[in-house]
Each structure stands twice: as structure tokens, then as C-alpha cells.
DSSP file (Angstrom, degrees, kcal/mol; ACC not computed):
  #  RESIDUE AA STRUCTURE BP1 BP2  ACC     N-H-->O    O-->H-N    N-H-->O    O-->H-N    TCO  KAPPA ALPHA  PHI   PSI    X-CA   Y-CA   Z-CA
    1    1 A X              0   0    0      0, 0.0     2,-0.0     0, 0.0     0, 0.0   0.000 360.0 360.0 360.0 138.1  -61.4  -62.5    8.9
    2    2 A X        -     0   0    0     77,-0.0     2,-0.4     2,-0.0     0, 0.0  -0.294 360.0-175.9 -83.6-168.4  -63.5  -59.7   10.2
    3    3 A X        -     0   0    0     78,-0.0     2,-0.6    -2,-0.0    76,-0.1  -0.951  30.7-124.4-165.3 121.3  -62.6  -57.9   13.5
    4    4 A X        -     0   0    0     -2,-0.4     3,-0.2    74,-0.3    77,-0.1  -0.846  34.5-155.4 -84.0 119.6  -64.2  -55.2   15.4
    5    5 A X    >   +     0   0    0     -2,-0.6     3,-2.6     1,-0.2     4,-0.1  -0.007  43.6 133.4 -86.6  24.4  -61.5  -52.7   15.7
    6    6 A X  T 3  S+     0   0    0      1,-0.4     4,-0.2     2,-0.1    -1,-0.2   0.579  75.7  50.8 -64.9 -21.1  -61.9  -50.7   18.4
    7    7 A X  T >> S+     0   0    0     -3,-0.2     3,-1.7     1,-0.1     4,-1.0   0.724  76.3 113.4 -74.9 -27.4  -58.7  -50.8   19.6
    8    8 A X  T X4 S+     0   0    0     -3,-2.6     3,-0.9     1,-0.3    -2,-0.1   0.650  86.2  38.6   2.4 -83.8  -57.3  -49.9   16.0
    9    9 A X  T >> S+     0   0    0      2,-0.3     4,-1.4     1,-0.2     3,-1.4   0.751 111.0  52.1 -23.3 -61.1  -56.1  -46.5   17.4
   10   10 A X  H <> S+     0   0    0     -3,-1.7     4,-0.7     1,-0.3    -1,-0.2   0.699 116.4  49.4 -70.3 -34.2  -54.8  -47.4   20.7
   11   11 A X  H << S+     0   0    0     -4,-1.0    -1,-0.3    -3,-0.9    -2,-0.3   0.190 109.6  43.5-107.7  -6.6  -52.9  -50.0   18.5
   12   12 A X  H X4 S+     0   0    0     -3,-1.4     3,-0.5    -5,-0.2    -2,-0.2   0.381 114.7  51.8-110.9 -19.8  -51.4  -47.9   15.9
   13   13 A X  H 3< S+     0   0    0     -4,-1.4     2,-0.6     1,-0.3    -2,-0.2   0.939 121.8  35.5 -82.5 -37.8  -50.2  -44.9   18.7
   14   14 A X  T >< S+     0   0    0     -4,-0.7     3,-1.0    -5,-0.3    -1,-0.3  -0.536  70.6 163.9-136.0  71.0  -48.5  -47.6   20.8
   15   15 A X  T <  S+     0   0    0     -2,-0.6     2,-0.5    -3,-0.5     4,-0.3   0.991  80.2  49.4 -45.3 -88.6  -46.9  -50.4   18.4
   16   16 A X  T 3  S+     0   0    0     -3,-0.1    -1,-0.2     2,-0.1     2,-0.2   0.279  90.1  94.0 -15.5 -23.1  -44.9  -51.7   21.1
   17   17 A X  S <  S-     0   0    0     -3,-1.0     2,-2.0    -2,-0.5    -3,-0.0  -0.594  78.5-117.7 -81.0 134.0  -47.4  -52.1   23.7
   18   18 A X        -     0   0    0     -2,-0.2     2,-1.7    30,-0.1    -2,-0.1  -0.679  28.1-151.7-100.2 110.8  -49.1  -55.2   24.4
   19   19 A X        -     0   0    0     -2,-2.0    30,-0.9    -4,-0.3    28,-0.1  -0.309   8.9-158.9 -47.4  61.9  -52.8  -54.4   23.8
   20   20 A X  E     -A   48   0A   0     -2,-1.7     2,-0.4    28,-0.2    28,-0.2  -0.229  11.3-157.7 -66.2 138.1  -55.1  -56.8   26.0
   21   21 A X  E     -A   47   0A   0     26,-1.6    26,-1.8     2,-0.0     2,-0.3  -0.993  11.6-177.3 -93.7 122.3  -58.8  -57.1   24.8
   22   22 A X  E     -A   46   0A   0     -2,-0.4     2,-0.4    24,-0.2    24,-0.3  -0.957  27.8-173.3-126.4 148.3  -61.5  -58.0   26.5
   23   23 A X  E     -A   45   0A   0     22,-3.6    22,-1.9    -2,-0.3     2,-0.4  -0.897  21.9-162.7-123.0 158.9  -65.1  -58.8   26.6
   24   24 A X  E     -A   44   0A   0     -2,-0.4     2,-0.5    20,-0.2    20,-0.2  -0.971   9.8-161.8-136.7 126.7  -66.8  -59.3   29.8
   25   25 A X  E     +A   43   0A   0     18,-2.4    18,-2.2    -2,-0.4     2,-0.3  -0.939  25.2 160.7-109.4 131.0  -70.5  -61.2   30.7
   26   26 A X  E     -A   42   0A   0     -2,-0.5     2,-0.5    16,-0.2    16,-0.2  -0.851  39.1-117.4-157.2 135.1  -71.7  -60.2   34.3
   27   27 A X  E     +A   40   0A   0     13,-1.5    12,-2.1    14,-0.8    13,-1.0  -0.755  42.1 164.6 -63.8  97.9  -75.5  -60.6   35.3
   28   28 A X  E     +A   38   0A   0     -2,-0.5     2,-0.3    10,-0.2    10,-0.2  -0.904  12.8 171.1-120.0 157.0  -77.2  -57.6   36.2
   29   29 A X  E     -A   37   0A   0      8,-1.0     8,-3.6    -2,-0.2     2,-0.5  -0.972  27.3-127.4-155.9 157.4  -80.8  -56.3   36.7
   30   30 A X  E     -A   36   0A   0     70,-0.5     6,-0.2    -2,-0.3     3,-0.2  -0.929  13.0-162.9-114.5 146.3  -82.2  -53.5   37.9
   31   31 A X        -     0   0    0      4,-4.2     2,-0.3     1,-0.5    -1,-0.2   0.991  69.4 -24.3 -87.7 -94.8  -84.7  -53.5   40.5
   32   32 A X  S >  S-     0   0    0      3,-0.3     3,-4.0    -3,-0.1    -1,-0.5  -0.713 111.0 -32.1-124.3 178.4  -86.3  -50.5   40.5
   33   33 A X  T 3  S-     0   0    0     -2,-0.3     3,-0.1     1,-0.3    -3,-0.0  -0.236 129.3 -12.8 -80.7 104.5  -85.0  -47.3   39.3
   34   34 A X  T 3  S+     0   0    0     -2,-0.5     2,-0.7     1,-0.1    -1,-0.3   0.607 104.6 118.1  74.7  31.1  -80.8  -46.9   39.8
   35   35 A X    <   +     0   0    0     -3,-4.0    -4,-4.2     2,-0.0     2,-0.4  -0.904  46.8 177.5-115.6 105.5  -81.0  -50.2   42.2
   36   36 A X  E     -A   30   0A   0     -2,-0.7     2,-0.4    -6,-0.2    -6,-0.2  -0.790  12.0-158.7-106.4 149.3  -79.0  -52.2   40.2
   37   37 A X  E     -A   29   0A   0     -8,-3.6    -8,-1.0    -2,-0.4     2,-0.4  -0.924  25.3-131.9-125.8 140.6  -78.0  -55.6   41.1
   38   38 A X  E     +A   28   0A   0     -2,-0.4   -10,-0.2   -10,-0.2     3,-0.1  -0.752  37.6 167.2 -94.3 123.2  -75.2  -58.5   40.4
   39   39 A X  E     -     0   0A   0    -12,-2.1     2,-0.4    -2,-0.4    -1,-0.2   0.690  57.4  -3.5-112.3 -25.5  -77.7  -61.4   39.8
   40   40 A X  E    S-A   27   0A   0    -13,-1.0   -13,-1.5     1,-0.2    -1,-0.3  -0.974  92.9 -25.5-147.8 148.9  -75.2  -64.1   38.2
   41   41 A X  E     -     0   0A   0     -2,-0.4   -14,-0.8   -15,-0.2     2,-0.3   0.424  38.6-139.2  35.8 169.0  -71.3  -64.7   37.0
   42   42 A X  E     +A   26   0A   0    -16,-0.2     2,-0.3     2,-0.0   -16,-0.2  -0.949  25.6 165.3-142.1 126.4  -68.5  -62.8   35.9
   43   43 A X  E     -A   25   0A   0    -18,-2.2   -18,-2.4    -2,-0.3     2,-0.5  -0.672  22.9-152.8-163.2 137.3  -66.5  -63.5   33.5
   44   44 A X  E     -Ab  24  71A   0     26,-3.3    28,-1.8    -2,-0.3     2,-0.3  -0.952   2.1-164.4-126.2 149.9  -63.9  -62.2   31.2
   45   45 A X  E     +Ab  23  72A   0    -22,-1.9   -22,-3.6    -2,-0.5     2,-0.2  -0.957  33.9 158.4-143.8  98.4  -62.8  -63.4   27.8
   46   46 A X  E     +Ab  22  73A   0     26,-1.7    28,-3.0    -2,-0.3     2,-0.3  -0.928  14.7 147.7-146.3 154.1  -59.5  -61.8   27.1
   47   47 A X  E     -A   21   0A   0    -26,-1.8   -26,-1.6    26,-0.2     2,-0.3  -0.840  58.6 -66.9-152.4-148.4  -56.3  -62.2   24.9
   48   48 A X  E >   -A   20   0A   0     27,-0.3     3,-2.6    -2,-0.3    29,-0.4  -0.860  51.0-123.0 -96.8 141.7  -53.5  -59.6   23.1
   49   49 A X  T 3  S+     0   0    0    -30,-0.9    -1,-0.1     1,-0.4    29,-0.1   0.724 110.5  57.5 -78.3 -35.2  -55.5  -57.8   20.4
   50   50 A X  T 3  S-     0   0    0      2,-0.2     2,-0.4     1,-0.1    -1,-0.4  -0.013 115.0-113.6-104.8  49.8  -53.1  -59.1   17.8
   51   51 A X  S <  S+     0   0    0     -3,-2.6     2,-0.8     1,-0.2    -2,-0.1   0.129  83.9 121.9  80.3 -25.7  -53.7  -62.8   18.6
   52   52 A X        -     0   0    0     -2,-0.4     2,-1.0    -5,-0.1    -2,-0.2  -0.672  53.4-157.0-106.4 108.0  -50.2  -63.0   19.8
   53   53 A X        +     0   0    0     -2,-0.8   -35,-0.0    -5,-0.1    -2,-0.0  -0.489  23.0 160.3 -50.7  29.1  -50.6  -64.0   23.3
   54   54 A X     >  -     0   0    0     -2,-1.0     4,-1.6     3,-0.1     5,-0.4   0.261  53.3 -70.7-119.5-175.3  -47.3  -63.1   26.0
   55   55 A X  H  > S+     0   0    0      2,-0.2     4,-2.6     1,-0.2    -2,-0.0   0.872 122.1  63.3 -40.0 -29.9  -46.3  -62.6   29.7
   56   56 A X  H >4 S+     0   0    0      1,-0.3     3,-0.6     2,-0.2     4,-0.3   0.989 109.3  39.8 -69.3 -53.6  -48.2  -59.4   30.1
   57   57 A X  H 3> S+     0   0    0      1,-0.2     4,-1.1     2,-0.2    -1,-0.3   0.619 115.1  54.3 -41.8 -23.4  -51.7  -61.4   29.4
   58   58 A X  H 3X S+     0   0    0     -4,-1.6     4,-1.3     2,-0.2    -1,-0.2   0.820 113.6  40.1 -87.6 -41.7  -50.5  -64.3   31.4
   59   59 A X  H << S+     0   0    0     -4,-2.6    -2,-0.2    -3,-0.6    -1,-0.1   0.460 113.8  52.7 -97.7  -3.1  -49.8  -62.0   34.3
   60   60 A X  H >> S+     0   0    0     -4,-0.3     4,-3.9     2,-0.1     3,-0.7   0.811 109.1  51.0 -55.7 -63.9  -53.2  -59.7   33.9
   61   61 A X  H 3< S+     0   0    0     -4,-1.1     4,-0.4     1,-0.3     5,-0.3   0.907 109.8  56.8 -60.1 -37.1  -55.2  -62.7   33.9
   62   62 A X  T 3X S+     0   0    0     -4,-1.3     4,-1.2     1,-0.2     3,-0.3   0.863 105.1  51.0 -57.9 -28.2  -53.0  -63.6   37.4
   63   63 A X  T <4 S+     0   0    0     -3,-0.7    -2,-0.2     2,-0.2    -1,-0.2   0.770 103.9  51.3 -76.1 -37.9  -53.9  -61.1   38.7
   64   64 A X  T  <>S+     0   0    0     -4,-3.9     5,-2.2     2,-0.2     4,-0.3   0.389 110.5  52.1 -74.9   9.7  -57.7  -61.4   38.1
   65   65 A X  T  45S+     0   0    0     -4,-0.4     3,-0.2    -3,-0.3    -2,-0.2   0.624 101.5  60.6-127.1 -50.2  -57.8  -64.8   39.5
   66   66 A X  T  <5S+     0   0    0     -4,-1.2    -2,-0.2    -5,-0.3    -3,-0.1   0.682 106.0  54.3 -52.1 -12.3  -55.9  -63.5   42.7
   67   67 A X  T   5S-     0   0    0     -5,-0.1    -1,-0.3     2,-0.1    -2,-0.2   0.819 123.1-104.9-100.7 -42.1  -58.9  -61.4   42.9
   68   68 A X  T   5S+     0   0    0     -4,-0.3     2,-0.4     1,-0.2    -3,-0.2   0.580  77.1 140.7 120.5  11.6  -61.5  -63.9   42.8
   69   69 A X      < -     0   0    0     -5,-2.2     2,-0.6    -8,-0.1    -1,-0.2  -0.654  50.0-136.6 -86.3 143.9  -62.2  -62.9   39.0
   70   70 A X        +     0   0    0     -2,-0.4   -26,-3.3    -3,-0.1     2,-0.4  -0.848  40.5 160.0 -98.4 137.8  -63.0  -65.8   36.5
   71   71 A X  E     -b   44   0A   0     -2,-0.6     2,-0.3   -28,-0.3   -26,-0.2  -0.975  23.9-161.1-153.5 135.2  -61.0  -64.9   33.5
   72   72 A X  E     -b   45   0A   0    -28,-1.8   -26,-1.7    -2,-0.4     2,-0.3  -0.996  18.4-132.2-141.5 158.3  -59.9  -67.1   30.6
   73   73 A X  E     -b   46   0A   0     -2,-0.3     2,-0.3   -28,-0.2   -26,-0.2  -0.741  27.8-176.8-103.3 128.1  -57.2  -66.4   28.2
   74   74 A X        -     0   0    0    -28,-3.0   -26,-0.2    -2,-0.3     3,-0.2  -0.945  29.7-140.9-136.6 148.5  -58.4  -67.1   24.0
   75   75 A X  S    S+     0   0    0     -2,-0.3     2,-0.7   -28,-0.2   -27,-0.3   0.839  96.2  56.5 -51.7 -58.5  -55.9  -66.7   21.2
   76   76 A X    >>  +     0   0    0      1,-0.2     3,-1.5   -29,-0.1     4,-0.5  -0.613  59.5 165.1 -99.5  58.0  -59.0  -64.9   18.8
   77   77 A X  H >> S+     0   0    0     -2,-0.7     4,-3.0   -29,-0.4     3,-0.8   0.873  72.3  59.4 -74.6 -20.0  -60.2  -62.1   21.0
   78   78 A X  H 3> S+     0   0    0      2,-0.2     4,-1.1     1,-0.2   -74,-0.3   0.955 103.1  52.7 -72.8 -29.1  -62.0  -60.6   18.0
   79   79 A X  H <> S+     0   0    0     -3,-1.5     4,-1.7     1,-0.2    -1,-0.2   0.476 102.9  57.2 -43.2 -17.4  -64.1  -63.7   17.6
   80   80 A X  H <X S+     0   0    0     -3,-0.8     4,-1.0    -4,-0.5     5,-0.2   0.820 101.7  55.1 -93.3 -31.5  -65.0  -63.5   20.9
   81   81 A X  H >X S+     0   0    0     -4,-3.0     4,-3.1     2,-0.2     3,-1.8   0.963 111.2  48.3 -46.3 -56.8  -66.3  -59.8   20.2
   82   82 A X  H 3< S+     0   0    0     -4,-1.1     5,-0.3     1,-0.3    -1,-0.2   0.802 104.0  53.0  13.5 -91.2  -68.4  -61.2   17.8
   83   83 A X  H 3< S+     0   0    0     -4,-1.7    -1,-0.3     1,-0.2    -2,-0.2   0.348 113.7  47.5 -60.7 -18.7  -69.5  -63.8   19.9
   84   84 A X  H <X S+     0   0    0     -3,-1.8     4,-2.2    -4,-1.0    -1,-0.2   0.736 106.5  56.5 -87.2 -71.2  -70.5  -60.7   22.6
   85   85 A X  T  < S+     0   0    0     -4,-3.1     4,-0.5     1,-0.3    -2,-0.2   0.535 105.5  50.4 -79.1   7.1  -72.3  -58.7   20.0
   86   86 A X  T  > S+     0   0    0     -5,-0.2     4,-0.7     2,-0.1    -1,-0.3   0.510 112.3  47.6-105.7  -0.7  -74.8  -61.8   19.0
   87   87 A X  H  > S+     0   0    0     -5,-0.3     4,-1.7    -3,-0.1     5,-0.2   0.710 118.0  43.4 -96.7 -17.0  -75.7  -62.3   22.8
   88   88 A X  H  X S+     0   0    0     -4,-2.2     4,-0.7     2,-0.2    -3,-0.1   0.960 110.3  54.9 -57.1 -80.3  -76.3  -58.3   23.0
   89   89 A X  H  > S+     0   0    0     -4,-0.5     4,-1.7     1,-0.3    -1,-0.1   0.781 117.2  36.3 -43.8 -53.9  -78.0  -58.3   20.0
   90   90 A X  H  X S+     0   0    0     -4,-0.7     4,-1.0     1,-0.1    -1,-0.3   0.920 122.0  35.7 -56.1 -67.4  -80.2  -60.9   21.5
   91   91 A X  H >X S+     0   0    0     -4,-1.7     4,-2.0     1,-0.2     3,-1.7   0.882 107.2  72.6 -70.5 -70.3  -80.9  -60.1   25.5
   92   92 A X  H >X S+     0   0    0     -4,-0.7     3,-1.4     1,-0.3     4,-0.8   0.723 108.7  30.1 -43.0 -75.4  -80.8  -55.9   24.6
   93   93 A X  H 3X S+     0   0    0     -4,-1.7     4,-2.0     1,-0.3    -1,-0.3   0.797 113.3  64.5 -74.0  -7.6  -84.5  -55.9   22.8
   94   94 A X  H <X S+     0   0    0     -3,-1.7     4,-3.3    -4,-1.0     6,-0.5   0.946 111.0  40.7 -49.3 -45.5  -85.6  -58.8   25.0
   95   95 A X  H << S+     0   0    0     -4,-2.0     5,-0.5    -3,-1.4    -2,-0.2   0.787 110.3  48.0 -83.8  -8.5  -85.1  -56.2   27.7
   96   96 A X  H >< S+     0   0    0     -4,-0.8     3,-0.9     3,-0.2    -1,-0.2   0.974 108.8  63.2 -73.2 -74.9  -86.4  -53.1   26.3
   97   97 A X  H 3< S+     0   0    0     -4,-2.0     2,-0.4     1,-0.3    -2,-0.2   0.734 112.5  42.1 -31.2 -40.1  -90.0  -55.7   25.1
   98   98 A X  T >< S-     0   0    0     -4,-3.3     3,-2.4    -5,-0.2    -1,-0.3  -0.410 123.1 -99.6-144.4  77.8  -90.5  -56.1   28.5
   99   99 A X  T <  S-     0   0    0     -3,-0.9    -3,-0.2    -2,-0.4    -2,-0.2   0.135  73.8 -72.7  74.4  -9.9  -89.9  -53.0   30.4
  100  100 A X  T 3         0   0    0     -6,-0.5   -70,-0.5    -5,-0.5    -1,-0.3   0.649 360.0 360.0  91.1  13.8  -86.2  -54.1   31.5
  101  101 A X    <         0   0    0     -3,-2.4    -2,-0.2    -5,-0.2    -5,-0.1   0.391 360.0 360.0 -85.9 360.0  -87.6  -56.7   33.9
């Protein structure tokens, strides 16, 4: 499978460590120029970078939900990058075409 590695590094210096990854969708617009605004959801889409899942991710994600964050936990966080960089792909020149409104 491919994988956006970005963690690669982070993840060969510190074997031992559990790596979380995450991608996060939150609704912003800007208004006029540097009034930026939350217009809908949050959410983050997180797991252990090598798929292997354990307490520390179970107890991040508790912690974002004690916060009032919506977070869900996926086994395949590199599918969810993916899944990240085709809704970029899309919405980024949407926003450029028309001026960033």
C-alpha cells in the first residue's frame, strides 16, 4: 500500500514511541483580510502511525472528547491522509477560482 510518510523520521529516531497521526477537517473562511472565522465542525481522524492501535491513542482521543473535540480512532491512518489530500486537492483551487470567498 502507499502511505504518505511524513512521520518516517519522527518514527525511525523514536522506535519505541507511539507515533499518533492525524488529519483534522475544520471549516474556516476568511472574511476579509486576517478575519478568519470557524464556520462548521471539527473533527479529527487519528490512529498509531504503524496501524497498531494502543492505550496511548485510546487515552489522546479521551482526552479530546473531554474537551469537547470530535475525534475518532481508524486503524489505517495513512488512508485517511489520502482521503485528506483528495478533499484538499478539490476545495484548495475552488478557493483560489473564486477569490477565497
Amino acid at each position: 500500500a502507499r502511505v504518505i510518510e511524513v512521520e518516517k523520521t519522527v518514527a525511525t529516531k523514536f522506535p519505541s514511541n507511539t507515533l499518533i497521526s492525524c488529519t483534522a477537517y475544520v471549516g474556516l473562511a476568511e472574511y476579509e483580510l486576517g478575519s478568519i472565522r470557524h464556520t462548521f465542525g471539527s473533527r479529527i481522524i487519528m490512529g498509531n502511525f504503524n496501524g497498531e492501535n494502543d492505550e496511548n491513542v485510546a487515552n489522546f482521543a479521551s482526552l479530546l472528547t473531554a474537551g469537547d473535540i470530535d475525534n475518532v480512532v481508524i486503524d489505517n491512518v495513512q488512508e485517511s491522509r489520502w482521503h485528506k489530500l483528495l478533499w484538499n486537492s478539490s476545495f484548495n483551487p475552488a478557493s483560489i477560482v473564486s477569490g477565497g470567498k
